[in-house]
N, C-alpha and C positions, 0 to 999 in steps of 0.2 A: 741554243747557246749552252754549252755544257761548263762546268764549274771549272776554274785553274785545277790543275795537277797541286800546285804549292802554293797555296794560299799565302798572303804576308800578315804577318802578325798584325804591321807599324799601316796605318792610312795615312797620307796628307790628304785632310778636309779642304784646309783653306791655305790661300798662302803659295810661295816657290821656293821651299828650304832646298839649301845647296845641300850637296852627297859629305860638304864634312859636318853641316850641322845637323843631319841625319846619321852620321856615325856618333858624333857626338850623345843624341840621342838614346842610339841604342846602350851604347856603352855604361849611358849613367842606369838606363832602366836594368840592364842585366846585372850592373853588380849592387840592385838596391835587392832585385829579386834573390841574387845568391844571398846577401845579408839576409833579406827574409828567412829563408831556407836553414841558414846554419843557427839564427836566432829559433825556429821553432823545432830542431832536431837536440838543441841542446837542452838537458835537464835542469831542472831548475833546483839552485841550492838548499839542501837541506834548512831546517830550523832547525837549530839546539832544543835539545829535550827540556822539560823544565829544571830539572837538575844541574844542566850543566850552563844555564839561561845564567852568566855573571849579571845581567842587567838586575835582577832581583835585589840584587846584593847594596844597589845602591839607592842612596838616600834620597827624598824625594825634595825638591826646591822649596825652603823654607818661605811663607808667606806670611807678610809683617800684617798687622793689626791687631785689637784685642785678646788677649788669652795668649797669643803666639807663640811666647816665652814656654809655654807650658805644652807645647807640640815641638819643640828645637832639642828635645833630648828624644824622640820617636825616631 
């Protein structure tokens, strides 16, 4: 027994999928795999340097209880 020339990617295990719920198939796995592919070719957004980090700049959520009054001007 010698092996196919063209192997298929896709098996049906179990089951009798019709030719459009097998196209159906391919279709959703090939454009999950192009998604994969353009998500891991693209670079991933820099971070701002601490200099330019605005987040620093802002104040931290005031927390009520004892003393508090005396942390609301930090």
């Amino acid at each position: 027994m010698s092996a196919p020339k063209n192997p298929s990617h896709l098996a049906v295990v179990r089951g009798e999928p019709t030719a459009e719920e097998i196209a159906v198939l391919t279709a959703v796995l090939s454009t999950r795999a192009a998604a994969v592919r353009r998500a891991a070719e693209e670079p991933e957004p820099e971070r701002p340097s601490g200099w330019r980090d605005r987040s620093r700049g802002l104040r931290a959520p005031l927390r009520p209880g004892p003393g508090a009054w005396r942390m609301s001007t930090r």
